[in-house]
N, CA, C and O atoms as a printed pandas DataFrame, in Angstrom:
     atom_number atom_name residue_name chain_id  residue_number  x_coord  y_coord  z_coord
0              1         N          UNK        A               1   22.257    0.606  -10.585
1              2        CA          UNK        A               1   22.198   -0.671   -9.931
2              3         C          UNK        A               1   20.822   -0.836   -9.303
3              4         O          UNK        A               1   20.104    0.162   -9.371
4              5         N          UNK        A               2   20.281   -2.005   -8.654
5              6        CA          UNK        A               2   19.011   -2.537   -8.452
6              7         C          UNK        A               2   19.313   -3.013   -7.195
7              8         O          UNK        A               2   19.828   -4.130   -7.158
8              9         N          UNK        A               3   19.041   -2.208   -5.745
9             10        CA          UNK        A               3   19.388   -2.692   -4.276
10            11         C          UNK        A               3   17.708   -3.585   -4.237
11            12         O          UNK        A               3   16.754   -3.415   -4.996
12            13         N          UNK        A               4   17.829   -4.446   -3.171
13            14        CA          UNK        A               4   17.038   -5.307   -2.830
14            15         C          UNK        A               4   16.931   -4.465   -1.548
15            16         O          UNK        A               4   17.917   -3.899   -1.076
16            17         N          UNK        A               5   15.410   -4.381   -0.867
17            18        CA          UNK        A               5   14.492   -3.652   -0.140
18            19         C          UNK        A               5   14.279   -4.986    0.850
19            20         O          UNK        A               5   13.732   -6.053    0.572
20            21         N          UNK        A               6   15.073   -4.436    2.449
21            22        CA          UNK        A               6   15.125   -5.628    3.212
22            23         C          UNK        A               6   13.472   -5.738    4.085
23            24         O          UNK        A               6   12.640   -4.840    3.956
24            25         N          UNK        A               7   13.297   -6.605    4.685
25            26        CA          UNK        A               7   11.970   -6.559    5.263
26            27         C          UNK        A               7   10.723   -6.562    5.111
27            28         O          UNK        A               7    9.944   -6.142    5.966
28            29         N          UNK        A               8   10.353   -7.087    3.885
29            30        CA          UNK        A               8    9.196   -7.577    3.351
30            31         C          UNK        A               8    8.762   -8.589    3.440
31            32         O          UNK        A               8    9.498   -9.540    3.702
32            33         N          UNK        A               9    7.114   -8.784    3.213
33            34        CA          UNK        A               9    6.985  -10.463    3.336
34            35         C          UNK        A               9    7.496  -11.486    2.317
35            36         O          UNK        A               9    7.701  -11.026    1.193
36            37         N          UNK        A              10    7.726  -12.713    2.491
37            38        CA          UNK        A              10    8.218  -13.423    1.110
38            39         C          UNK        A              10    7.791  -13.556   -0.408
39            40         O          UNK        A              10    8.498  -14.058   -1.282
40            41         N          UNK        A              11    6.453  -13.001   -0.597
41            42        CA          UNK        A              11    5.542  -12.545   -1.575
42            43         C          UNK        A              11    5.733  -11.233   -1.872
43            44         O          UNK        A              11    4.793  -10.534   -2.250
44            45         N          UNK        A              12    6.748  -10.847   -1.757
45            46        CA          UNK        A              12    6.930   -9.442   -2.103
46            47         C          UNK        A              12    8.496   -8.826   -2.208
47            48         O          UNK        A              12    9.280   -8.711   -1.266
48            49         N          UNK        A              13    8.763   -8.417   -3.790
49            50        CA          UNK        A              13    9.906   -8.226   -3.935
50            51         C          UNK        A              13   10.071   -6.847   -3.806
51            52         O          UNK        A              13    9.302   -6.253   -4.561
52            53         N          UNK        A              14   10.951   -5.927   -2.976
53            54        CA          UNK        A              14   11.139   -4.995   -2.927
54            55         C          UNK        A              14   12.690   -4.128   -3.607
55            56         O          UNK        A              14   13.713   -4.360   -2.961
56            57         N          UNK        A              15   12.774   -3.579   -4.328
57            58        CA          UNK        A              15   13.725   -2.601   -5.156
58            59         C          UNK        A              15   13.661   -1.059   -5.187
59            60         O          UNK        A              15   12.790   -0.205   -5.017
60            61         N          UNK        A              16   15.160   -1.093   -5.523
61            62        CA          UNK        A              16   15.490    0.308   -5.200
62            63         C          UNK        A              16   16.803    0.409   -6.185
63            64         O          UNK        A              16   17.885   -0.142   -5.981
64            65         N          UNK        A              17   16.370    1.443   -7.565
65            66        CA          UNK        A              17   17.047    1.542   -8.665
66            67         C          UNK        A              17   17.692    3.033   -8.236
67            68         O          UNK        A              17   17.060    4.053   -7.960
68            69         N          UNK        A              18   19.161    2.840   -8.266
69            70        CA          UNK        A              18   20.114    3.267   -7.750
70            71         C          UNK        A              18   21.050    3.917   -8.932
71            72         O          UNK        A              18   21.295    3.348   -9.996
72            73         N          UNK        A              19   21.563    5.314   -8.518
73            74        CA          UNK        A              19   21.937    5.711  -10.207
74            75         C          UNK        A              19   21.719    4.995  -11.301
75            76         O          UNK        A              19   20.514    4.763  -11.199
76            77         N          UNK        A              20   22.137    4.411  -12.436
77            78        CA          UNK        A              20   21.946    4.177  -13.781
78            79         C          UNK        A              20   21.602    2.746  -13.724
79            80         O          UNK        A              20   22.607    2.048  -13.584
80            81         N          UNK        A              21   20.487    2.086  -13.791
81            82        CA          UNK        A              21   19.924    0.752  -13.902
82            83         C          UNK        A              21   20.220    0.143  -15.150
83            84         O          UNK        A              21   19.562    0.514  -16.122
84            85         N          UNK        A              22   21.196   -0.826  -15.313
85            86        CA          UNK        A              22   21.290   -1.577  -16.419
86            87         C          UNK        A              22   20.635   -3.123  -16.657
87            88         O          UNK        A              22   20.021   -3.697  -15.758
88            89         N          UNK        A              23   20.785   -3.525  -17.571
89            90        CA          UNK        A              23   20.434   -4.958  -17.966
90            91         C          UNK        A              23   21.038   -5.980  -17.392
91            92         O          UNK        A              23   20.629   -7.112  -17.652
92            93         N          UNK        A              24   21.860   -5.839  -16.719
93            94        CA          UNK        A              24   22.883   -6.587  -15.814
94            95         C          UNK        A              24   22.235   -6.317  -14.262
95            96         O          UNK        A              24   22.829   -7.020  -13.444
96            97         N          UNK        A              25   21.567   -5.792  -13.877
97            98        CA          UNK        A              25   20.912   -5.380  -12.740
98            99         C          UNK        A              25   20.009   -6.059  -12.406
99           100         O          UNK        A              25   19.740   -6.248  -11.220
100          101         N          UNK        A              26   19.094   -6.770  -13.772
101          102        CA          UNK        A              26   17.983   -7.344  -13.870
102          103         C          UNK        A              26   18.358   -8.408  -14.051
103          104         O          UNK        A              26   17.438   -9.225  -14.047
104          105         N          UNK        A              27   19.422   -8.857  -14.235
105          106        CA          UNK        A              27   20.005  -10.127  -14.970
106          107         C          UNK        A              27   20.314  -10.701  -13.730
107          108         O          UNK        A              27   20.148  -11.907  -13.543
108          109         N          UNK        A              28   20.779   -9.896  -12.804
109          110        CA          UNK        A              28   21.723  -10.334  -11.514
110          111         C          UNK        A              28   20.725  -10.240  -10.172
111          112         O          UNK        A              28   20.760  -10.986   -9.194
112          113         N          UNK        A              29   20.018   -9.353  -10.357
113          114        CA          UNK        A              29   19.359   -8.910   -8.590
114          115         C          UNK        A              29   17.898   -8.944   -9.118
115          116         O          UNK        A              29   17.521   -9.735   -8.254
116          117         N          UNK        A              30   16.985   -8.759   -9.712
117          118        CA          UNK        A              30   15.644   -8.363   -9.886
118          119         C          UNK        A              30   15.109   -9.908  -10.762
119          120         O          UNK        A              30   14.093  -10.522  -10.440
120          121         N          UNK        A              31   15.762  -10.199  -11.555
121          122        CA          UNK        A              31   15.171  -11.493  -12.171
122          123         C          UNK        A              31   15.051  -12.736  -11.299
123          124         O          UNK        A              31   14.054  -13.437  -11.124
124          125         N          UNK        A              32   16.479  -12.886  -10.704
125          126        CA          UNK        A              32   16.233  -14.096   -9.891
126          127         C          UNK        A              32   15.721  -13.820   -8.210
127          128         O          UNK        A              32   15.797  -14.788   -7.454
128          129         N          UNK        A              33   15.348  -12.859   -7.811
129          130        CA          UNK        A              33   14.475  -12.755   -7.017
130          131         C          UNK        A              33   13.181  -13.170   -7.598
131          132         O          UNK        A              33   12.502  -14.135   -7.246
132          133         N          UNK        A              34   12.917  -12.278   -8.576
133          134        CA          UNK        A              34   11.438  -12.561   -9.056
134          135         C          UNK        A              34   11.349  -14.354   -8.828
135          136         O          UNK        A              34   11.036  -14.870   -7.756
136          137         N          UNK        A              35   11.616  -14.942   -9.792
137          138        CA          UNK        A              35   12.158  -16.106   -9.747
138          139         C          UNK        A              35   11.732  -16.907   -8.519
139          140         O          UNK        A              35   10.677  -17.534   -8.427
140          141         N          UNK        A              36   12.747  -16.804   -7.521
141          142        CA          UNK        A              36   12.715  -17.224   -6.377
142          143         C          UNK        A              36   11.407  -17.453   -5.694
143          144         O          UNK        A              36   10.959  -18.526   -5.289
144          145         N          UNK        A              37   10.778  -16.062   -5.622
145          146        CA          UNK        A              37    9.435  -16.487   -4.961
146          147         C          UNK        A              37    8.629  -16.575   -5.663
147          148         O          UNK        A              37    7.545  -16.356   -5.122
148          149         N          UNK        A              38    8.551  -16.865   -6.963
149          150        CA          UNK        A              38    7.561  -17.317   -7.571
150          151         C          UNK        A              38    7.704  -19.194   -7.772
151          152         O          UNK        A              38    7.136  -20.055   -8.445
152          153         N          UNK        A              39    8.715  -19.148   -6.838
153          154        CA          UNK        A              39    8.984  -21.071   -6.531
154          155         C          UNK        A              39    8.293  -21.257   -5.822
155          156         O          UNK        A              39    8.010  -22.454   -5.859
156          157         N          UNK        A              40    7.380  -20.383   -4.561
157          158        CA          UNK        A              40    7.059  -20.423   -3.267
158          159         C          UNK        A              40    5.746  -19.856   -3.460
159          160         O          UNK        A              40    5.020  -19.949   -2.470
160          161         N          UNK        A              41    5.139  -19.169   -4.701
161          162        CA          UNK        A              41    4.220  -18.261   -4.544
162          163         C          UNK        A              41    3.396  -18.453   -6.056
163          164         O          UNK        A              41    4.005  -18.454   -7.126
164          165         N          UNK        A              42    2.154  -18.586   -5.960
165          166        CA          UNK        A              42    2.043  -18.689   -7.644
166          167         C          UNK        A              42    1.991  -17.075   -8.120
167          168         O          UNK        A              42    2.508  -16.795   -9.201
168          169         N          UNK        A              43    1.358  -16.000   -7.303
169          170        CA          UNK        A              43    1.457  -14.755   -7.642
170          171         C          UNK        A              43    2.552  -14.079   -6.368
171          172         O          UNK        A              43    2.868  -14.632   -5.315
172          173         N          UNK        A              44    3.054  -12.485   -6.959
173          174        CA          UNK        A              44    3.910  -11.818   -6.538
174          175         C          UNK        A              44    3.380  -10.592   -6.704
175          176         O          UNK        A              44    2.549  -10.237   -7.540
176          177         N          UNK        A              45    4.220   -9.596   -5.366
177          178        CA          UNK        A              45    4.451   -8.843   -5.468
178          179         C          UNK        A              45    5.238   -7.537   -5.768
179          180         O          UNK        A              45    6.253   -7.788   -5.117
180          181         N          UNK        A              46    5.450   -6.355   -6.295
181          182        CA          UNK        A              46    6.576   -5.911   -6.487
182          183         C          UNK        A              46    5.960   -4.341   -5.999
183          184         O          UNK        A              46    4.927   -3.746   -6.307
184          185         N          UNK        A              47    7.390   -3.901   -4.872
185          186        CA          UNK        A              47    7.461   -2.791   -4.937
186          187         C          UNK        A              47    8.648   -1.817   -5.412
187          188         O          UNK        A              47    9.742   -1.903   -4.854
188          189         N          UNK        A              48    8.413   -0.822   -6.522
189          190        CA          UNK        A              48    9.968   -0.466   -7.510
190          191         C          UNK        A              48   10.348    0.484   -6.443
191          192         O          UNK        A              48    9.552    0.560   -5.507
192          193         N          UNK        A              49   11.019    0.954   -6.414
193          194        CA          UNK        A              49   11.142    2.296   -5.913
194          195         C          UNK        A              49   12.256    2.905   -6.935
195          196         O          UNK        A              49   13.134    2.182   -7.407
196          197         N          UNK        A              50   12.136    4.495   -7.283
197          198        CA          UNK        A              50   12.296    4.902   -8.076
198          199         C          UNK        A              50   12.944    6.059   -7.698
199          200         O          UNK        A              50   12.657    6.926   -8.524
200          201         N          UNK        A              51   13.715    6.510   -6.806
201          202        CA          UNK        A              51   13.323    7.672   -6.042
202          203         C          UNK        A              51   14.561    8.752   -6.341
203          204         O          UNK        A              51   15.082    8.823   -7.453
204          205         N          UNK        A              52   14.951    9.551   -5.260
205          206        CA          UNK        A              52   16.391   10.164   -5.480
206          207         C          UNK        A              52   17.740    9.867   -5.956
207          208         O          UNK        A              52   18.666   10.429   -6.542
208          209         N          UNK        A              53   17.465    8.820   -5.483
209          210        CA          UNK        A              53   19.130    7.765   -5.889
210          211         C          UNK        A              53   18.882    7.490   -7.469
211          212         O          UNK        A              53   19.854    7.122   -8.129
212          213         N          UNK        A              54   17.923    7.614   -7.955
213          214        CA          UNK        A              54   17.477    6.928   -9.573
214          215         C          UNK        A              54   18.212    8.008  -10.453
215          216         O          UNK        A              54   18.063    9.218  -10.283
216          217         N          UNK        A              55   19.363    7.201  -11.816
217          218        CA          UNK        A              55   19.628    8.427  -12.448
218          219         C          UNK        A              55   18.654    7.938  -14.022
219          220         O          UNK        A              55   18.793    8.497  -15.110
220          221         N          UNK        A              56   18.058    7.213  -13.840
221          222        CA          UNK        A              56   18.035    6.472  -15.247
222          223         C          UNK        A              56   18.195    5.229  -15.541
223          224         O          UNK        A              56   18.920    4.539  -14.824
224          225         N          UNK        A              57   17.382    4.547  -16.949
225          226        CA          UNK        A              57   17.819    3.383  -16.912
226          227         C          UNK        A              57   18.106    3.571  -18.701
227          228         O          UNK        A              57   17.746    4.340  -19.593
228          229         N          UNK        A              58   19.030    2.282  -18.546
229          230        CA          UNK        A              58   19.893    1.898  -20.009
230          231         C          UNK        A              58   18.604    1.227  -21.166
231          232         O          UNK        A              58   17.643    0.603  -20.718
232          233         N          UNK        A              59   18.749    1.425  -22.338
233          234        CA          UNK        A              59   17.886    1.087  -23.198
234          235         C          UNK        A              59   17.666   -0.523  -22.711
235          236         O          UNK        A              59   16.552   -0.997  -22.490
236          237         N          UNK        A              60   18.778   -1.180  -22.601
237          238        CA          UNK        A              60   18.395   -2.499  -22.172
238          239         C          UNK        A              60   18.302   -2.880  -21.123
239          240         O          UNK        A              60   18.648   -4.016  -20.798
240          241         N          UNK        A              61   17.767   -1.949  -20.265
241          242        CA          UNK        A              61   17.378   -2.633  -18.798
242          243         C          UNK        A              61   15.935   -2.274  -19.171
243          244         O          UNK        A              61   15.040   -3.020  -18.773
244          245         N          UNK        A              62   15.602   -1.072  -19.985
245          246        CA          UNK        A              62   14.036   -1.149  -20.052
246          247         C          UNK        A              62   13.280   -2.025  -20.880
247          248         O          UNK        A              62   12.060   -2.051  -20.715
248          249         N          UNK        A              63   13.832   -2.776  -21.780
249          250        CA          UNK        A              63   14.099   -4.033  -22.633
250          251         C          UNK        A              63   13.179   -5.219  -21.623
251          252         O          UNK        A              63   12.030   -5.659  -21.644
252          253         N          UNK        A              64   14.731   -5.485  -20.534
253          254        CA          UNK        A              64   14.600   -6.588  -19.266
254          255         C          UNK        A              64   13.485   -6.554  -18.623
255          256         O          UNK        A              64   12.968   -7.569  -18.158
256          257         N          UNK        A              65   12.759   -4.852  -18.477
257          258        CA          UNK        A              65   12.187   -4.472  -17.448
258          259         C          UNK        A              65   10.242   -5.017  -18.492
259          260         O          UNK        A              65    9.141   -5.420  -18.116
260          261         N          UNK        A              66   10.783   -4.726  -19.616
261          262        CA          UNK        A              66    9.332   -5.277  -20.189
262          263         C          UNK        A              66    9.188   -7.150  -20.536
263          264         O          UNK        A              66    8.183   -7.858  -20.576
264          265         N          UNK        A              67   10.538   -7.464  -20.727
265          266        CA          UNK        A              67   10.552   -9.156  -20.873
266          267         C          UNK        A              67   10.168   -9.386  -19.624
267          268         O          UNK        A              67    9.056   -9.909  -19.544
268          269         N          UNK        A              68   10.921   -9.088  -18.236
269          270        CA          UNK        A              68   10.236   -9.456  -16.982
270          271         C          UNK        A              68    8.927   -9.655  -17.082
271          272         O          UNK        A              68    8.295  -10.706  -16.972
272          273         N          UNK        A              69    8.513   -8.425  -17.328
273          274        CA          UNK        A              69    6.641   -8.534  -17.044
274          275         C          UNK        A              69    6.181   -9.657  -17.961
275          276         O          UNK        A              69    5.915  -10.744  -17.448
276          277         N          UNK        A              70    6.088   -9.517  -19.029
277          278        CA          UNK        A              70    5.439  -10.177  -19.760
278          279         C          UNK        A              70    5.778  -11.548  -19.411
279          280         O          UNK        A              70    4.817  -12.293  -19.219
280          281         N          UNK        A              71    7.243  -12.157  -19.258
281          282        CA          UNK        A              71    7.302  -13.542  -18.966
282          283         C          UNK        A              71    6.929  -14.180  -17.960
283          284         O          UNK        A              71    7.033  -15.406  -18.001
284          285         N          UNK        A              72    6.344  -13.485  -16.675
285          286        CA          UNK        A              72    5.826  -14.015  -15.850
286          287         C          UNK        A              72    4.369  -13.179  -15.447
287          288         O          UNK        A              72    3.850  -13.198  -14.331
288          289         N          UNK        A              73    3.837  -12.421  -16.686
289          290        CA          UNK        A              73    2.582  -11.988  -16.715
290          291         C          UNK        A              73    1.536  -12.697  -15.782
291          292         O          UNK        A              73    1.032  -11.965  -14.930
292          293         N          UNK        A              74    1.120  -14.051  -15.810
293          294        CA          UNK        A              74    0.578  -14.291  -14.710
294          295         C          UNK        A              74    0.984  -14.692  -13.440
295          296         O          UNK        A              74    0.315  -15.385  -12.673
296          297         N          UNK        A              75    2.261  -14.174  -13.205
297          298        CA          UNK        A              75    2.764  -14.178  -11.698
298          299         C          UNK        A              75    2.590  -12.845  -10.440
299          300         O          UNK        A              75    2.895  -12.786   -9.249
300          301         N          UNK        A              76    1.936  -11.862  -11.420
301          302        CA          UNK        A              76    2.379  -10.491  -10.504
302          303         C          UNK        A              76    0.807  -10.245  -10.333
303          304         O          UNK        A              76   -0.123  -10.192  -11.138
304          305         N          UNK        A              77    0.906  -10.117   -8.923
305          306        CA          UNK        A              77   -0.582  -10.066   -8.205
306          307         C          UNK        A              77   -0.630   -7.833   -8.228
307          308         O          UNK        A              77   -1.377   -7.023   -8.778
308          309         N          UNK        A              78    0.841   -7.680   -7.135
309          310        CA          UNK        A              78    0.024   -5.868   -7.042
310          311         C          UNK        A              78    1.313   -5.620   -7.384
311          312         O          UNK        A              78    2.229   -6.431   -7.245
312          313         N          UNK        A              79    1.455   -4.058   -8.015
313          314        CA          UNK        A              79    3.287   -3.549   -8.263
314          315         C          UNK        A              79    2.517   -2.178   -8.116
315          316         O          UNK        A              79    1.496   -1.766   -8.666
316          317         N          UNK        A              80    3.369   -1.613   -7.176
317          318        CA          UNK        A              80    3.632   -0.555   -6.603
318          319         C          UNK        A              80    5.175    0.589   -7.304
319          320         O          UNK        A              80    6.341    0.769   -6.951
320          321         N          UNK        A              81    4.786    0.815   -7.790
321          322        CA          UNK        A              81    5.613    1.699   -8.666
322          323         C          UNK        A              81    6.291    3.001   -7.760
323          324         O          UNK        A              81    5.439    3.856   -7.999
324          325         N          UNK        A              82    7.351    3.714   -6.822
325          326        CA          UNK        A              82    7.672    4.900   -6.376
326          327         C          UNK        A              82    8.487    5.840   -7.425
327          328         O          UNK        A              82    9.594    5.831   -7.963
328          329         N          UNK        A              83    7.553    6.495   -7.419
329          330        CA          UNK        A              83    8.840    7.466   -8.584
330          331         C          UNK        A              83    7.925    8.889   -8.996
331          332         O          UNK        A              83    6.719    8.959   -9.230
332          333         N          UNK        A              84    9.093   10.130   -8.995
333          334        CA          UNK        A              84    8.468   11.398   -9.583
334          335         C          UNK        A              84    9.012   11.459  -10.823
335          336         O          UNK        A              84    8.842   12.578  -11.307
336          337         N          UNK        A              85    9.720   10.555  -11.687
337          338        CA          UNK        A              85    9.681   10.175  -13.227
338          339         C          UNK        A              85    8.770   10.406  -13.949
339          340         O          UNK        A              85    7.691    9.866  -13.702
340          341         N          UNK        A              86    8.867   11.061  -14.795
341          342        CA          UNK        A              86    6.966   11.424  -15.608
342          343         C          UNK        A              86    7.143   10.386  -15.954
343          344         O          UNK        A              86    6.514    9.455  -15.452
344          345         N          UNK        A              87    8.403   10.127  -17.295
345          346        CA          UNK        A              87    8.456    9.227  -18.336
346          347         C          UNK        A              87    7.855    7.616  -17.896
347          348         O          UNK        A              87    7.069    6.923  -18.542
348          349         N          UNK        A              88    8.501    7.313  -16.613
349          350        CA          UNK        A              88    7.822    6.320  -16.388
350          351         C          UNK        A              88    6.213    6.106  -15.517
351          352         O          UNK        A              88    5.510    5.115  -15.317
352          353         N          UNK        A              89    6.113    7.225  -15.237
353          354        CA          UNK        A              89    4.423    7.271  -14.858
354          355         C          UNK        A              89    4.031    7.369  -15.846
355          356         O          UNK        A              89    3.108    6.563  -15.724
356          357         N          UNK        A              90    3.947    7.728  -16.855
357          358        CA          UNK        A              90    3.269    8.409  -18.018
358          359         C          UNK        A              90    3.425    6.178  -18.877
359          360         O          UNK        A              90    2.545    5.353  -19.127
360          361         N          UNK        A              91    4.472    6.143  -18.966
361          362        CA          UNK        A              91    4.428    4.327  -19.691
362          363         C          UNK        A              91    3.868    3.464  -19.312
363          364         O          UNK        A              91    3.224    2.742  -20.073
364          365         N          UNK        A              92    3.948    3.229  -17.782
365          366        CA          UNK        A              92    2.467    2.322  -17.128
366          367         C          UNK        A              92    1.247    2.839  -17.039
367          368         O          UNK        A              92    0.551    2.078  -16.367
368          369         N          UNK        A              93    0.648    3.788  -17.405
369          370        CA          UNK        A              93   -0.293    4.365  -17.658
370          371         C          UNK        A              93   -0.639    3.666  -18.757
371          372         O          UNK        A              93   -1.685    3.043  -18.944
372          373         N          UNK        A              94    0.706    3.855  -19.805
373          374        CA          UNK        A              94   -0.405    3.329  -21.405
374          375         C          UNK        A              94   -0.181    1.572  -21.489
375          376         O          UNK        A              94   -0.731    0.875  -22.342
376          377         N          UNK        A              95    0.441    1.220  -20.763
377          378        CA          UNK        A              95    0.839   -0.049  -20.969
378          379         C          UNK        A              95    0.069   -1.145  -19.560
379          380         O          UNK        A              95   -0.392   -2.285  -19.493
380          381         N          UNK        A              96    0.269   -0.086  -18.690
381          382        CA          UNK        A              96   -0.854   -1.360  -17.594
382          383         C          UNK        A              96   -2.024   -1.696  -17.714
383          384         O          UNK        A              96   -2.459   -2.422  -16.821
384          385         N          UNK        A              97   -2.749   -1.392  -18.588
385          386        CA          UNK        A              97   -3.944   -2.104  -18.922
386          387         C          UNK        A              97   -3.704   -3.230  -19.312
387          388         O          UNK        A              97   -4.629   -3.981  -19.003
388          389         N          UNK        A              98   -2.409   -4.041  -20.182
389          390        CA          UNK        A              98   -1.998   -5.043  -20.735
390          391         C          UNK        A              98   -1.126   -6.573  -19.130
391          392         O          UNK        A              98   -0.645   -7.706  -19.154
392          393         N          UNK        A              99   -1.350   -5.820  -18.392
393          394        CA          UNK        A              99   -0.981   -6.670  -17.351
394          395         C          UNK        A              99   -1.626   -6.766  -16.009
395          396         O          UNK        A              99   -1.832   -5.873  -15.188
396          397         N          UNK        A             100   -1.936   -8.200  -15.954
397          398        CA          UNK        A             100   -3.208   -8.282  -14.681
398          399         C          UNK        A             100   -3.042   -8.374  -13.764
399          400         O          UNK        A             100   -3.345   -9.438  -13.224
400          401         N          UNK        A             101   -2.425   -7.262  -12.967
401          402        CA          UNK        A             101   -1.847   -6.968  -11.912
402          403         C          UNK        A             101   -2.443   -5.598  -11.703
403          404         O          UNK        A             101   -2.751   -4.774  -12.564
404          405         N          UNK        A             102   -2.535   -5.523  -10.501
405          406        CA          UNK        A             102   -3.234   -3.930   -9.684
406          407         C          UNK        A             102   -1.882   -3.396   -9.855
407          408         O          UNK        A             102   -0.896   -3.847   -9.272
408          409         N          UNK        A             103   -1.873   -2.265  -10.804
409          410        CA          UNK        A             103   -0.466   -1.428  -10.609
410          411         C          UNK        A             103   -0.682    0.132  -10.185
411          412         O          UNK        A             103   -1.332    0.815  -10.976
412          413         N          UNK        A             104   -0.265    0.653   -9.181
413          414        CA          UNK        A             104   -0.585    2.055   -8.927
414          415         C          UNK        A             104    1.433    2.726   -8.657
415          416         O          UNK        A             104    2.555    2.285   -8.407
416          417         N          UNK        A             105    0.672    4.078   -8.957
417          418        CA          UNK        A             105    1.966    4.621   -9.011
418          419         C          UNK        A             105    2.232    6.031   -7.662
419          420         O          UNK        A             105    1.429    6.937   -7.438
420          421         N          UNK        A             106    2.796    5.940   -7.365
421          422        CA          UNK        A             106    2.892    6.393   -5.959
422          423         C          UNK        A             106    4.275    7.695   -6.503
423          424         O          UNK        A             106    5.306    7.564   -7.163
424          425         N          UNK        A             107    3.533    9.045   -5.739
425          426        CA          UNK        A             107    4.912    9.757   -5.990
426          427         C          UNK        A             107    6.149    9.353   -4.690
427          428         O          UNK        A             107    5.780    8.377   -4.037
428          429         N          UNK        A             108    7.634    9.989   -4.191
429          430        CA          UNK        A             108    8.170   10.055   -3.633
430          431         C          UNK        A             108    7.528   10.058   -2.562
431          432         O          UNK        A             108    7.403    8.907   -2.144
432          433         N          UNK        A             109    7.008   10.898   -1.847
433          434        CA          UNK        A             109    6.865   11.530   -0.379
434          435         C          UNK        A             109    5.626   10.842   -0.373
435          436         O          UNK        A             109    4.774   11.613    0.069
436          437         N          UNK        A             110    4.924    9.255   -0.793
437          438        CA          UNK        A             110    4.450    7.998   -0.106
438          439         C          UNK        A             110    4.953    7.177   -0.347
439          440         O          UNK        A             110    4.434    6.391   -1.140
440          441         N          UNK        A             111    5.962    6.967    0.085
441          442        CA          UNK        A             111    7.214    5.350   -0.077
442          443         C          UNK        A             111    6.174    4.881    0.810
443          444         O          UNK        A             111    5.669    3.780    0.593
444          445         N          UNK        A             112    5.853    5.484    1.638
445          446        CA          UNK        A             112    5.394    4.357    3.071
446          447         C          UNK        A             112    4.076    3.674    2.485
447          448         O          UNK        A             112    3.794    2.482    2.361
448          449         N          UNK        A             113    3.309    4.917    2.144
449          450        CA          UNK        A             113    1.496    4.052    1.732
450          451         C          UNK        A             113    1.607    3.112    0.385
451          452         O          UNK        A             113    0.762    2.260    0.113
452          453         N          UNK        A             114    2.658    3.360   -0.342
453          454        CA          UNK        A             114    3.474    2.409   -1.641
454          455         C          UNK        A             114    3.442    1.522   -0.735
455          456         O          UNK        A             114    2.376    0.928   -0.571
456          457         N          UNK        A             115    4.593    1.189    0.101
457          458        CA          UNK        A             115    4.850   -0.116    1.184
458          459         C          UNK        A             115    3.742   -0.799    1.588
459          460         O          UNK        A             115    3.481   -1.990    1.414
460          461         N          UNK        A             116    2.835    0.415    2.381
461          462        CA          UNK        A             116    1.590   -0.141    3.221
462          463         C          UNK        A             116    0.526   -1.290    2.261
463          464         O          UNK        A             116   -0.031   -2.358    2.517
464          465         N          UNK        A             117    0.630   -0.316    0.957
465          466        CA          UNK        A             117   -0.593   -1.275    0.334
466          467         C          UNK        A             117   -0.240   -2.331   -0.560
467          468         O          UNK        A             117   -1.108   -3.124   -0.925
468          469         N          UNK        A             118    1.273   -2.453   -1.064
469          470        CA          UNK        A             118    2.020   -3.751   -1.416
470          471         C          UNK        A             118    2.042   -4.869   -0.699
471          472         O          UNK        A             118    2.155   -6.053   -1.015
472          473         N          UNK        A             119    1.884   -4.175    0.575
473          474        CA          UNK        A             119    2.279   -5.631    1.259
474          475         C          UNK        A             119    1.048   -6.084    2.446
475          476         O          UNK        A             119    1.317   -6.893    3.333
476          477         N          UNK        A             120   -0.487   -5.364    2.305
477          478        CA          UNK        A             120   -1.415   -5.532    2.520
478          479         C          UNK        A             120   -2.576   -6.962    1.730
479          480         O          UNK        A             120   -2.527   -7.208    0.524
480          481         N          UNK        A             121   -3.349   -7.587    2.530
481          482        CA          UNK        A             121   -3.373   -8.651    2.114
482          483         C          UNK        A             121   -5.065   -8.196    1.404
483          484         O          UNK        A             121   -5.705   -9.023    0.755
């Protein structure tokens, strides 16, 4: 599942992928946030978090998770990635050059400087 990360500024969507992330996760909690403040915002922010609670995600949430980007490719200003996942450090590595957004990837034990510089102006 995909918890929403309370206390951010309105330019900034915050998540927290929670045992097994499906396509229904993105469908329900992560898309129409995105969404939302991009009614209010021409660019966005995103911080993932990826962390202990993460068991994995379903072939088609990583599907969702690449239609997201790309369909609002010029909406995402910085994405802050938390996670000790190789697989997915190792995929925005080869793939963030293709999206114009500052993306850095932050292990676990800096959720906070992840936070600090997502939501830094």
């Amino acid at each position: 599942m995909i918890e929403l990360l309370p206390d951010l500024p309105d330019d900034v969507i915050g998540v927290e992928g929670v045992g097994k992330v499906s396509a229904e996760d993105y469908e329900n909690v992560l898309i129409p946030a995105v969404e939302s403040a991009l009614r209010t915002h021409d660019r966005v922010r995103l911080l993932y978090v990826l962390g202990e609670r993460f068991d994995g995600m379903s072939g088609a949430a990583t599907w969702e998770d690449a239609k997201l980007g790309i369909e609002h490719l010029r909406g995402w200003e910085l994405m802050a990635v938390v996670t000790d996942v190789e697989w997915i450090s190792h995929a925005l590595k080869a793939v963030g050059w293709m999206i114009p957004a500052k993306i850095r990837v932050f292990p676990t034990s800096e959720l906070a400087a992840a936070r600090d510089w997502v939501t830094s102006s």
